[in-house]
C-alpha positions in Angstrom: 0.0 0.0 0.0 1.8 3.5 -0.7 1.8 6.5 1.4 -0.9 8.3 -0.4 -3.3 5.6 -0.3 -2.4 5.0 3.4 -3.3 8.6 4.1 -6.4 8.2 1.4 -7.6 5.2 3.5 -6.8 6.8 6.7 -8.9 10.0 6.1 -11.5 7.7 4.9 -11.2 6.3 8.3 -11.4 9.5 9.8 -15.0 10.4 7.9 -16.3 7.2 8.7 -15.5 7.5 12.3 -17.0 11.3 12.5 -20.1 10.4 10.9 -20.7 7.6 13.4 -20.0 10.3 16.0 -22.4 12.5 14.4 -25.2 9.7 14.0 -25.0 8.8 17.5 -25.3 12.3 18.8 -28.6 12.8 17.0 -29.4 9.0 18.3 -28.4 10.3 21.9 -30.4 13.7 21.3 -33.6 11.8 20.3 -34.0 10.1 23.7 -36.6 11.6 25.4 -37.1 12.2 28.7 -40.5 10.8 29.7 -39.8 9.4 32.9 -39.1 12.3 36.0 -37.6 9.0 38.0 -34.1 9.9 38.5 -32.7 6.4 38.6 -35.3 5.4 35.5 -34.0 7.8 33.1 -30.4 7.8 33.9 -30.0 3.8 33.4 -32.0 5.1 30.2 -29.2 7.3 28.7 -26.5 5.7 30.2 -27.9 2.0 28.5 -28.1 4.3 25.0 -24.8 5.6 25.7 -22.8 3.1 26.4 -23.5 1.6 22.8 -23.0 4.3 21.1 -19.5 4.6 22.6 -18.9 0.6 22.5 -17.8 0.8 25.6 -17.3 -1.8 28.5 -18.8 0.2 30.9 -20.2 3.6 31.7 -20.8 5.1 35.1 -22.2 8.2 36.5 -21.0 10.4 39.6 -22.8 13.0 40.7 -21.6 13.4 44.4 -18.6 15.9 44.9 -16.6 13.7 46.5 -16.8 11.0 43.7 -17.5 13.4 40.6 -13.5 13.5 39.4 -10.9 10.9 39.9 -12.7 8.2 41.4 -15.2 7.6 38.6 -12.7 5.6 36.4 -11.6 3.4 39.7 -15.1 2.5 40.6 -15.7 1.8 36.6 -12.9 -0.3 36.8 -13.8 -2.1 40.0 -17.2 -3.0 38.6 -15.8 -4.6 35.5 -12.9 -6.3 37.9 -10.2 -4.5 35.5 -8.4 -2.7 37.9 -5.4 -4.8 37.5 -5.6 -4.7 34.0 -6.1 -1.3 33.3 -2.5 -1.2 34.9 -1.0 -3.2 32.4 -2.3 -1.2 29.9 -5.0 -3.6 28.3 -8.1 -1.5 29.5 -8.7 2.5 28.5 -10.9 4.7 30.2 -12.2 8.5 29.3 -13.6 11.1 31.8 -15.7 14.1 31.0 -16.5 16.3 33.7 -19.5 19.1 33.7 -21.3 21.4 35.8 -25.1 20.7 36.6 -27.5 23.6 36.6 -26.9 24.1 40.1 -23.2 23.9 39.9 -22.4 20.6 41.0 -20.0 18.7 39.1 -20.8 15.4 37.2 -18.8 13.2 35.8 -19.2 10.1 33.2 -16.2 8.0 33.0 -16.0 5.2 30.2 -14.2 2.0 29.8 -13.1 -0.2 27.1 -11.3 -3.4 27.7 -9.3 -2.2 24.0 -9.5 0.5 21.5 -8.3 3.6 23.1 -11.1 6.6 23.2 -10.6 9.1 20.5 -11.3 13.2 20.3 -14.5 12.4 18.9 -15.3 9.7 21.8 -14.6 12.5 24.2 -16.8 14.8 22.4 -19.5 12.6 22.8 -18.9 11.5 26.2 -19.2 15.0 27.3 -22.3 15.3 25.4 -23.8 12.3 27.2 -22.5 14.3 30.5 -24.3 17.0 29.7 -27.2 16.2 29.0 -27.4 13.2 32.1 -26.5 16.2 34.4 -29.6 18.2 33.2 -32.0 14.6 33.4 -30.6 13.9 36.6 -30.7 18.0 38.0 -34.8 18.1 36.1 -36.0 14.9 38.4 -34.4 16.3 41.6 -36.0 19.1 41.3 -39.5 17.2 40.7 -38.5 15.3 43.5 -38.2 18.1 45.6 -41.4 19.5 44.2 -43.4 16.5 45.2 -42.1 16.6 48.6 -42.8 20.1 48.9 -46.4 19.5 47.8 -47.0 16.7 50.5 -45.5 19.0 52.8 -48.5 22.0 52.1 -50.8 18.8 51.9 -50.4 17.9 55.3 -49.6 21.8 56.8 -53.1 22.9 55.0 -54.7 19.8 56.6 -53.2 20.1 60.1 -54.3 24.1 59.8 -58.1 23.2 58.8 -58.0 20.6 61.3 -56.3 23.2 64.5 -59.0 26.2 62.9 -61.7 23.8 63.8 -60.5 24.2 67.6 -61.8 27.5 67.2 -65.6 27.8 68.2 -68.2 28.1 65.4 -70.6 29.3 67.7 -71.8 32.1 70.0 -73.2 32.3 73.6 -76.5 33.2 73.9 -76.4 35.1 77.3 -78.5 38.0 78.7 -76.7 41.4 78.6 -73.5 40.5 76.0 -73.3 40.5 72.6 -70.2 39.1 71.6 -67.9 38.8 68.0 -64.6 36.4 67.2 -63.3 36.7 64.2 -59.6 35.3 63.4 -57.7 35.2 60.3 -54.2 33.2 59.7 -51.6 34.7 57.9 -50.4 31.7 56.7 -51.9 27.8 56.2 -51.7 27.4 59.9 -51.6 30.7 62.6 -51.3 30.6 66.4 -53.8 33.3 67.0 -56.8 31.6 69.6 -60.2 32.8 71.3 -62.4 30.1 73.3 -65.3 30.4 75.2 -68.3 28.8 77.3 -70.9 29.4 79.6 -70.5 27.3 83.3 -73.8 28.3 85.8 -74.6 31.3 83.9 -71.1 33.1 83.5 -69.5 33.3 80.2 -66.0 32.5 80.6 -63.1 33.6 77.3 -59.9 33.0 76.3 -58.1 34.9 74.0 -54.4 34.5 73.2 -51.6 34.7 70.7 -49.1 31.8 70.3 -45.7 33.2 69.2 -44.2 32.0 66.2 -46.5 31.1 62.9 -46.7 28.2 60.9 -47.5 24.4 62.0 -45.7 24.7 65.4 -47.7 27.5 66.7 -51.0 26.2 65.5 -50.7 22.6 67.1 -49.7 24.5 70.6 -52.3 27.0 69.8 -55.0 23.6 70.1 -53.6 22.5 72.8 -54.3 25.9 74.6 -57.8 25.9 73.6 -58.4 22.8 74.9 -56.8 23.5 78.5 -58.9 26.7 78.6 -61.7 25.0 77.6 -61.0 22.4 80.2 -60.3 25.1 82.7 -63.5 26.9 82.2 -65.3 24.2 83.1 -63.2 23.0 86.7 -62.1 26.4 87.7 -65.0 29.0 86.7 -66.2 29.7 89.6 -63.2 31.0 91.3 -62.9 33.4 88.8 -60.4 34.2 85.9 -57.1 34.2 87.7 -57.5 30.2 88.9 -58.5 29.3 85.5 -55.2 31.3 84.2 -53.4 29.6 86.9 -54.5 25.9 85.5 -53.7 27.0 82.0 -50.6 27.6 83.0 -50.0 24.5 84.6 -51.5 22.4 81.8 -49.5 24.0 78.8 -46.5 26.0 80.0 -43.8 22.8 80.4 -44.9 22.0 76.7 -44.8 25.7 75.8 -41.3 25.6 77.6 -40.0 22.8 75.9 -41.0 23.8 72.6 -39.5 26.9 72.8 -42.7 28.7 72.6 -45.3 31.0 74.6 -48.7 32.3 74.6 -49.9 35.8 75.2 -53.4 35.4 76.9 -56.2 37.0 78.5 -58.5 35.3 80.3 -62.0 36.7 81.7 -65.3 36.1 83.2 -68.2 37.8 83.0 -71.4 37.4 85.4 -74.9 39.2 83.6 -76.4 38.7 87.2 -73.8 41.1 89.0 -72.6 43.1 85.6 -69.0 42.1 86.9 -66.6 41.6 84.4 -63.1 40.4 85.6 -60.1 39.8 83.3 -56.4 38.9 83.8 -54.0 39.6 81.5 -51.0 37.7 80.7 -48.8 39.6 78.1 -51.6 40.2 75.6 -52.0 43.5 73.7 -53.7 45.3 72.7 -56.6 45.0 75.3 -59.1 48.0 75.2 -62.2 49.1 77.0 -64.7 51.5 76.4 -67.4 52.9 78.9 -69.0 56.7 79.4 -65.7 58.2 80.5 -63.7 57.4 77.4 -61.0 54.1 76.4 -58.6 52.5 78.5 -55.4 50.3 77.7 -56.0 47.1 79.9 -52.3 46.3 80.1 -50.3 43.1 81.2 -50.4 41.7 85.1 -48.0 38.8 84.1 -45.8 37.7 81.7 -46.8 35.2 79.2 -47.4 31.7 79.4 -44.6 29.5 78.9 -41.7 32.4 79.8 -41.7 32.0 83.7 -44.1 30.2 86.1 -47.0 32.7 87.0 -47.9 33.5 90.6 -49.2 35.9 92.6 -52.1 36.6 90.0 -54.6 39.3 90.7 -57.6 40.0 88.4 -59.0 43.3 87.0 -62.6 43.6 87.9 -65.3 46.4 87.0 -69.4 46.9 87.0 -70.1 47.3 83.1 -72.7 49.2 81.8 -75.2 49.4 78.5 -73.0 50.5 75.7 -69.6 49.4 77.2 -67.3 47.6 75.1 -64.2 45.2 75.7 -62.3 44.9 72.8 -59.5 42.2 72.2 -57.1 41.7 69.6 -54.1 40.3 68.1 -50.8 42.2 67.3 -51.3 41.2 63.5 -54.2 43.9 63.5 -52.3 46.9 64.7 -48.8 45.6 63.1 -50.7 45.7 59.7 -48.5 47.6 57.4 -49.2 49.7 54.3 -47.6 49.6 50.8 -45.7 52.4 52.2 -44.3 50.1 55.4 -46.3 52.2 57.6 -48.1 50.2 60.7 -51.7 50.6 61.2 -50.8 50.9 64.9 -52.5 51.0 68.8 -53.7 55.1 68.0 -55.7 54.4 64.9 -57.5 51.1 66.6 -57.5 53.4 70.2 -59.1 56.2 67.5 -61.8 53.6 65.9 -62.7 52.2 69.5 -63.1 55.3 70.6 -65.5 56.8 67.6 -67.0 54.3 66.9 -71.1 54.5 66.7 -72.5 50.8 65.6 -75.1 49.6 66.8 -73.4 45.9 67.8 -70.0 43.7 68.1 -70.5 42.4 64.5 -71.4 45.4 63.2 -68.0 47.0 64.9 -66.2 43.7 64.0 -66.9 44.1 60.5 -66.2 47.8 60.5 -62.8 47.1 61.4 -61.8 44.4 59.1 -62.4 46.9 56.2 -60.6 49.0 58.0 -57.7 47.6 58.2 -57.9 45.1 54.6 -57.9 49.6 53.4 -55.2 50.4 55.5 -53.0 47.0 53.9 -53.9 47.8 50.0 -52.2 45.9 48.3 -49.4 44.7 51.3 -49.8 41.3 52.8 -51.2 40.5 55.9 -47.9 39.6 58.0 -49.3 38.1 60.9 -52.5 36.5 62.2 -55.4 38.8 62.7 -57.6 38.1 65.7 -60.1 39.7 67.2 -62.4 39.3 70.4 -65.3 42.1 71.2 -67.7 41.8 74.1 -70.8 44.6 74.1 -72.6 45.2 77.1 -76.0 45.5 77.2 -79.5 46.1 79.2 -80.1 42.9 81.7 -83.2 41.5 83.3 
């Protein structure tokens, strides 16, 4: 054979060789991507792969610490060539990439004979590439998925925690009451209970701190020792009830790193006595002939430090007096402009105010503050509790 028809037969070769190259990308590109299982569709590619390369073996790294170098050894391993390849009579090929979240990934090949050309490097990139964007696409539906079982089973622990909250009202001579509350997220922490024991409407009305599924689980269990303590401790008033509350909830509070702003109160139609203690809870506000008053805090709030030495507040109420109680997520309302709604605009609308009823007032002050917010997003839980005094027998 002379020179020029060695070089003739070579570049003929050559072609040959680029052309299978170029038929098994478009092969490899028409491999589509139907499955979003990870392991599924990478044994997919890697199957189509590893024949278009005619190779012994083909493996994929996607961990760092395997991604460059150790590929190869663990491709030998599995084909039980490592002492071969050391004697030369196995060859091996590694291309490394980048996957869209900037990990590296690495595909190493290995042939028992026939060393790996430019063009077999070409392609085994290609086959890197596009095994690092299969592999980054189904962990991110993965992630998805979980995600979505995630808000599955928040939204159906919040419905189910919301239902602790009572769908009804007391019908009780001489109040009128409204209890609206509205989560910020799928689950809030924001509370009000009630019941009437012997004649006297007994409340609860608190604010557990954080948001989210921790708060509204400890924000049940709250609900259901107020509840509880309503019905062993109401006539001893407000601060014994408080005082079981406390003991029932505040090592779980403790150990979940969590507390409860609450006010507790009691209200008797045959006396017109209302009495309330106040642990921590603002804003509190009252309205009678003379004008409002801030009912401020007597203890700290449940869960921060055992409470003890407890006294109530206690006042005759009269036709037309108001007790209005709500949650921080009212006055911290912001506008577009970042401006709160804050305690002087509520103090101003208490204060002002001429309906007729709680839910009348109630109402009124939702719109108020769903103005105020425009367009910003409601940042915390909105709560709020309104008792109106009226004529009695």
């Amino acid at each position: 054979m002379t020179a020029d028809n060695a070089q003739i037969e070579s570049l003929v070769g050559a072609l040959v060789d680029a052309n299978d190259q170029l038929l098994a990308l478009y092969d490899l590109a028409s491999i589509t991507a139907d499955s979003l299982d990870e392991s599924e569709v990478v044994g997919r590619i890697l199957s189509r792969a590893q024949g278009l390369l005619r190779a012994d073996a083909l493996l994929l790294a996607t961990e760092p610490e395997h991604a460059i170098g150790n590929a190869v050894d663990v491709a030998k391993l599995r084909l039980g060539q490592a002492d071969r390849s050391e004697q030369g009579l196995s060859t091996s090929a590694v291309a490394t990439v980048s996957s869209p979240d900037g990990n590296p990934v690495a595909v190493s090949a290995l042939r028992h004979d026939n060393p790996f050309g430019t063009a077999d490097t070409k392609l085994l990139e290609a086959v890197a590439k596009m095994l690092a964007g299969a592999v980054h696409t189904a962990r991110l539906h993965e992630t998805a998925v979980a995600q979505a079982v995630i808000n599955r089973d928040h939204d159906t622990a919040s419905k189910l925690a919301q239902s602790a909250l009572p769908k009804w009202l007391p019908e009780l001579d001489g109040v009128d009451l409204f209890a609206r509350s509205e989560p910020a997220r799928s689950a809030g922490g924001d509370l009000y209970t009630f019941a009437v024991v012997d004649g006297i409407l007994h409340f609860s009305v608190g604010d557990v701190s954080g948001k989210g599924l921790p708060a509204a689980m400890m924000m049940t269990n709250v609900i259901s020792a107020s509840n509880a303590a309503f019905q062993r401790h109401g006539p001893e008033g407000p601060v014994a009830i408080l005082e079981a509350i406390d003991r029932w909830v505040y090592q779980s509070l403790s150990d979940a790193g969590l507390f409860v702003t609450i006010l507790v109160g009691s209200y008797n139609p045959a006396s017109n006595e209302l009495a309330v203690v106040n642990a921590g809870h603002s804003p509190v506000v009252f309205k009678d002939a003379t004008g409002i008053t801030t009912l401020g805090a007597c203890a700290p709030p449940v869960g921060v430090l055992p409470l003890d030495n407890l006294e109530a507040l206690s006042r005759i109420v009269a036709p037309g007096d108001r007790l209005v109680v709500a949650s921080d997520g009212l006055t911290e309302q912001q506008s577009p402009a970042g401006e709160m709604f804050g305690d002087d605009r509520l103090d101003k609308l208490i204060e002002t105010d001429t309906c007729s009823n709680a839910a009348e007032f109630g109402a009124l002050l939702f719109d108020r503050i769903e103005m105020f917010a425009d367009v910003a997003p409601q940042s915390d839980d909105r709560t709020l509790f309104i008792l109106e005094f009226g004529e009695t027998p």
